[in-house]
C-alpha positions in Angstrom: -2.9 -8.7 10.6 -3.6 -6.0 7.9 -2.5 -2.1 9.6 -4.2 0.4 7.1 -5.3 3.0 9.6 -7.9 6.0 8.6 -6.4 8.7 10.4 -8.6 12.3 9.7 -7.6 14.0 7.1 -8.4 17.4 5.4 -10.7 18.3 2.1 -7.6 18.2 0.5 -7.5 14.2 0.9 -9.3 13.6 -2.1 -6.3 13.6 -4.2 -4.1 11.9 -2.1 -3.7 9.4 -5.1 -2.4 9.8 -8.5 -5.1 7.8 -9.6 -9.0 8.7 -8.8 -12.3 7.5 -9.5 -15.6 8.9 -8.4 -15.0 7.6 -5.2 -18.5 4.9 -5.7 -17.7 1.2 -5.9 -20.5 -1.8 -6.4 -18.8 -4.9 -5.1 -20.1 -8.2 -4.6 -18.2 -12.0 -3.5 -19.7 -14.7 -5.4 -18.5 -17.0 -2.9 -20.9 -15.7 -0.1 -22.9 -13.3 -2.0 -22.1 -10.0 0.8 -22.0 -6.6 -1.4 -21.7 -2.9 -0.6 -22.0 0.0 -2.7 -20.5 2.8 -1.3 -19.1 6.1 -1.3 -15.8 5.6 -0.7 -15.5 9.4 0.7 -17.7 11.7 2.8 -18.7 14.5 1.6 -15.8 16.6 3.4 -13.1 14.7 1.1 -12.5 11.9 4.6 -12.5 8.4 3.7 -15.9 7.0 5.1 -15.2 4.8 8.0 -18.8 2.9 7.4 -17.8 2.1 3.6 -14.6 0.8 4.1 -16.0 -1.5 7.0 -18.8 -2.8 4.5 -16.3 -3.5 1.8 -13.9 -5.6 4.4 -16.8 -7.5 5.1 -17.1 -8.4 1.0 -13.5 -9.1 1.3 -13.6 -11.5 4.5 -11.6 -9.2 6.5 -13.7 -8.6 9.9 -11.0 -9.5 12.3 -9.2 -6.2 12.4 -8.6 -3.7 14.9 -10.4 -0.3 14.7 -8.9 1.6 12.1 -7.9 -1.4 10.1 -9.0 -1.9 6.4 -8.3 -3.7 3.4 -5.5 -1.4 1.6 -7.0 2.2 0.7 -4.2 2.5 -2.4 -6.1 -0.8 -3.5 -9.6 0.4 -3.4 -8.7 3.9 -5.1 -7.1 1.9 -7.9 -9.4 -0.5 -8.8 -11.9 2.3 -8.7 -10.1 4.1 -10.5 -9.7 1.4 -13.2 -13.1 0.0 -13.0 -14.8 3.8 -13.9 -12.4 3.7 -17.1 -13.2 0.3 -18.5 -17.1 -0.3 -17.0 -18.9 2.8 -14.9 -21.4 2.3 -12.4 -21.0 -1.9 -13.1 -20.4 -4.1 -10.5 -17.1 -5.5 -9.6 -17.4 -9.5 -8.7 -14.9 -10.9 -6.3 -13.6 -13.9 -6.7 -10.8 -14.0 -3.6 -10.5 -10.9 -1.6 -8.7 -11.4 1.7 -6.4 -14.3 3.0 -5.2 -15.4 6.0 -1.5 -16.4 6.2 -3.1 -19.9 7.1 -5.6 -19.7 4.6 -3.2 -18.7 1.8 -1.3 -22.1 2.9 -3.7 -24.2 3.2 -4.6 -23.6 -0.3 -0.5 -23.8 -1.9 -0.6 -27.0 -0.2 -3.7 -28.5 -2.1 -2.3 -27.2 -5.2 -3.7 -23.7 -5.9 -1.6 -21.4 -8.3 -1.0 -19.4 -5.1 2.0 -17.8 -4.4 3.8 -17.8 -0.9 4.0 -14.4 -0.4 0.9 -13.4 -2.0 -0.6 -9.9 -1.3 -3.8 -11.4 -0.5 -2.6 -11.8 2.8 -1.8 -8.2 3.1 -5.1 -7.3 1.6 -3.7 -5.6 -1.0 -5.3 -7.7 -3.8 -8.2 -9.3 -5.3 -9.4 -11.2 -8.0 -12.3 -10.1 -9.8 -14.1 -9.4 -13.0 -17.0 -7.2 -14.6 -20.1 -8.1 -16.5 -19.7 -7.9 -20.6 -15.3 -7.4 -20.1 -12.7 -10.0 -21.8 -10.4 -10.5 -18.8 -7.6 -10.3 -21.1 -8.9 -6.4 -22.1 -9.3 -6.2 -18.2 -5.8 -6.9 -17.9 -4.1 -5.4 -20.8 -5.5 -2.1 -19.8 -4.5 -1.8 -16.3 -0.2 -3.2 -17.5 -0.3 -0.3 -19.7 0.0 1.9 -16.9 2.7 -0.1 -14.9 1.6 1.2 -11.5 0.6 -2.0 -9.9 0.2 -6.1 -10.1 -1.9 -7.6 -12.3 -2.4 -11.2 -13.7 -4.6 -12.9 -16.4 -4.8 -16.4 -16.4 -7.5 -17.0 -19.3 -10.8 -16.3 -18.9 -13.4 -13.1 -17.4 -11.4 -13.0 -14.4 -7.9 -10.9 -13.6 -5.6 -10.8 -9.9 -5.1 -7.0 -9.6 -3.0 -5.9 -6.4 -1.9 -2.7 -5.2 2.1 -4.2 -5.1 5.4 -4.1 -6.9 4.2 -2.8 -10.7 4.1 -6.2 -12.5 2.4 -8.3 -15.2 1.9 -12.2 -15.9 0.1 -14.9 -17.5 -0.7 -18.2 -16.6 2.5 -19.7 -18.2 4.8 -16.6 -16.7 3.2 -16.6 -13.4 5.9 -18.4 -11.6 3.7 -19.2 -8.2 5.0 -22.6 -8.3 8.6 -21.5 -8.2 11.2 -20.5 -5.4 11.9 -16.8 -6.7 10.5 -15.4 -3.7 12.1 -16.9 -1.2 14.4 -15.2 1.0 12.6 -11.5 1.0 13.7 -11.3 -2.8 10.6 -9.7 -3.7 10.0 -8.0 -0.8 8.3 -4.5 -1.6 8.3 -0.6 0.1 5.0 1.5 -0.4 3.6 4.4 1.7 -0.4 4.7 2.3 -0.7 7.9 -0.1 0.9 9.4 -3.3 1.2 13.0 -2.0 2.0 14.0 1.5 2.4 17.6 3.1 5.9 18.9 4.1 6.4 17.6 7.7 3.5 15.1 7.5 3.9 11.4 9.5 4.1 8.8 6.6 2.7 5.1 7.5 5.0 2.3 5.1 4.1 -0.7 3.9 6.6 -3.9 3.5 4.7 -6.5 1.9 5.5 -9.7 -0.3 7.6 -11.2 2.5 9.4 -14.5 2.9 10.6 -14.9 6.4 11.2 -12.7 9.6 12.7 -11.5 11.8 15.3 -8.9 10.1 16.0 -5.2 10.4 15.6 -1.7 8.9 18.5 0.9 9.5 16.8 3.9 11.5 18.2 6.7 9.2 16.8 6.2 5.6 16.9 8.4 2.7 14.3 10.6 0.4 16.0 10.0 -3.1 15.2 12.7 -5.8 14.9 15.6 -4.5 16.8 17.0 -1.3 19.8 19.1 -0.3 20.8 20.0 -3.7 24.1 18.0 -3.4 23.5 14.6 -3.6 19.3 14.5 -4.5 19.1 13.0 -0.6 17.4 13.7 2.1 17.5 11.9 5.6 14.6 10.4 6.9 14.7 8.7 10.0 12.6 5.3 11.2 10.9 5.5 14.2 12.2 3.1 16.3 13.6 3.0 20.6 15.6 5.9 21.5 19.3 4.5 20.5 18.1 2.0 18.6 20.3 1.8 15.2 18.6 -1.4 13.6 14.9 -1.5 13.9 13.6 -5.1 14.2 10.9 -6.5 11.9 9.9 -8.9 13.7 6.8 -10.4 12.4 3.7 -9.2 9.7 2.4 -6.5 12.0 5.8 -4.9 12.1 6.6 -5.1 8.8 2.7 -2.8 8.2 3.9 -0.6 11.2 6.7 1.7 9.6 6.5 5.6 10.3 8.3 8.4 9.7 8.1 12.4 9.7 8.9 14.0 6.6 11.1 17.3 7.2 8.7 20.4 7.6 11.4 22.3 5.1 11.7 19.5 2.6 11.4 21.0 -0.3 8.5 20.5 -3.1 8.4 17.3 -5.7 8.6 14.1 -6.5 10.9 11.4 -4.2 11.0 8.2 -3.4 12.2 6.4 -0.1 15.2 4.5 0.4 15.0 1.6 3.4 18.5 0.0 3.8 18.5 -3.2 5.6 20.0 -4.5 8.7 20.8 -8.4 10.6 19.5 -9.7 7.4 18.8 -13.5 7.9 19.7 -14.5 4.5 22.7 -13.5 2.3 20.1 -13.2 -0.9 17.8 -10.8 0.6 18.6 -7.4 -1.0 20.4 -4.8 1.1 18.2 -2.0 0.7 14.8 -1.0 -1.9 13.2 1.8 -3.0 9.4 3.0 -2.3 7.3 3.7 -4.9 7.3 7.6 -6.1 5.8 10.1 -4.2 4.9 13.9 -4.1 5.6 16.4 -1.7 3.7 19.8 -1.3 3.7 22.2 0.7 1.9 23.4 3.5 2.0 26.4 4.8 0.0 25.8 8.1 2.5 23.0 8.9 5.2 25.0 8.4 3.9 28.0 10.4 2.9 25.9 13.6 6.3 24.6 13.8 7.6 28.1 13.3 5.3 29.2 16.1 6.3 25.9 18.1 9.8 27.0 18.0 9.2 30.6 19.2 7.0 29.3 22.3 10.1 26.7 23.2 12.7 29.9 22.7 10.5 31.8 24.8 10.8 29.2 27.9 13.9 28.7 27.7 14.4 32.4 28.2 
C-alpha cells in the first residue's frame, strides 16, 4: 500500500519542488484507455485532491486510503520534464502502478522487471510522447541526475521518482541479484523545501525483505550546529523505543519526523542509520536526497508564544 498523504498546505506550496511545470498534465493508459487532464494545483497553490484521484485511476491505483496517491515528487517531475521536451502533448502510459503481486507475477513469466521495482511504490511509470525518440526522452531527463530513468529502444522510457540513475537494455540488470538484501534500498522525503519546524513524511523504497529497524535519533547532514555540519533529528517511534521496526511496506512509507523550529537555513540531507538488520549486506545507514530549509517566521513565533503560555502555568 502506497502512503503519499495530501496534507493542506499554504500558497507557498507551489514550489515545494526544485523542479516545476505548469502544474497541467494530459495523461492517458493505452492499456485501458482512462485519461485525465488536470490541474495538478488549485488555484490557492494546494495540490487538487480531485486531480490526483483521476490520475490514480490512469495509473490503476484505486485501492488506497483517503489521502493516498501515486507519488506527488513523481507527478511534479514528469511534469516538469514533459513541459520541457513536448508542452501541452499527452503523456501515454504504458505501466503505471503495480501491485507487489502483480509485479511478481510478471518477473515470473519473464518480464524485464525488477524485484524491487518502484512501480510498486508508485513512484514510476513508463510512458512516451507523440513525435519524441525515446532515446531523446531519455537522454534529456539523465542529464539532470535527479531521478531513475531507463531506455530500452524504442518511443518508450521507465522514468521514476527514485535513487538518481540511468540504464539501457543491456545495463539494466533486472535479471540479476544486486538488489537483494536491501542493497539498494533508498531514503526520500515528500517535498524539496520544508519550513523550520515543519513534520517531514519519508519515503524508503526499493526494498528487498522486512522486517528490520531504523535507529530513532537520526542526523540532518550539511548544515547544523556549526561543529560537526549535524543536526539530530529524531524518528517517531513508542516512547522508549531505541530501534524503530520496519516491519512491512506500509511502514517503510510511514516515516516522520519534526525538523527543529531553530534549525537554521539551507541545504541538508538526512541521515537514517539502521538497526536488527536481517542481513549482514544490507548497508548500515543512507542518506536522503538533498533538501532546503527556510524559514518561517510564524512557526517560529507560535512556538515562542507556546512556550510563554506553558511558562505561564507552570507559574
Amino acid at each position: 500500500m502506497m502512503l503519499f498523504p495530501c496534507a493542506g498546505m499554504s500558497s507557498s506550496d507551489a514550489v515545494r519542488f526544485f523542479r516545476m511545470g505548469d502544474g497541467k498534465i494530459s495523461i492517458r493508459n493505452e492499456h485501458n484507455g482512462r485519461e485525465a487532464a488536470v490541474n495538478l494545483f488549485d488555484a490557492d497553490g494546494r495540490f487538487n485532491e480531485k486531480a490526483l484521484d483521476a490520475i490514480d485511476r490512469v495509473f490503476g491505483f484505486a485501492d488506497g486510503r483517503k489521502g493516498e496517491h501515486i507519488s506527488l515528487r513523481l507527478l511534479v517531475l514528469l511534469d516538469h520534464f514533459t513541459d520541457r521536451i513536448a508542452p501541452g502533448k499527452t503523456i501515454h502510459l504504458i505501466s503505471g502502478y503495480r501491485s507487489p503481486a502483480y509485479n511478481l507475477k510478471l518477473k515470473k513469466s519473464g518480464g524485464n522487471v525488477a524485484r524491487t521495482s518502484t512501480h510498486m511504490d508508485g513512484m514510476a511509470l513508463d510512458f512516451y510522447l507523440d513525435g519524441v525518440d525515446g532515446k531523446v526522452l531519455w537522454e534529456t531527463i539523465r542529464r539532470e541526475n535527479c531521478c531513475g530513468v531507463g531506455h530500452y529502444g524504442g518511443r518508450y522510457i521507465h522514468f521514476d521518482s527514485g535513487r538518481p540513475r540511468f540504464w539501457e537494455a543491456a545495463t539494466s540488470k533486472t535479471g540479476t541479484k544486486e538488489s537483494e538484501f536491501n542493497r539498494k534500498l533508498y531514503l526520500s522525503t515528500e517535498y524539496d523545501r520544508y519550513r523550520q519546524g515543519e513534520r517531514v513524511h519519508f519515503f524508503l523504497t526499493s526494498l528487498s525483505d522486512f522486517p528490520f529497524g531504523i535507529r530513532k535519533r537520526a542526523a540532518l547532514v550539511g548544515g547544523g550546529d556549526g561543529k560537526n555540519g549535524r543536526t539530530a533529528l529524531m524518528i517517531e517511534g513508542q516512547d522508549g523505543e531505541e530501534c524503530v521496526m520496519i516491519k512491512d511496506r506500509n511502514a517503510s512509507r510511514s516515516i516522520h519526523a519534526t525538523l527543529p523550529v531553530g534549525l537554521e537555513p539551507g541545504r541538508y540531507k538526512i541521515q537514517f542509520d539502521f538497526c536488527r538488520r536481517p542481513f549482514e549486506q544490507m548497508p548500515t545507514s543512507t542518506i536522503s536526497n538533498e533538501i532546503e530549509i527556510v524559514k518561517d517566521k510564524k512557526t517560529v513565533q507560535e512556538s515562542q508564544d507556546s512556550r510563554v503560555q506553558e511558562e505561564k502555568g507552570a507559574r
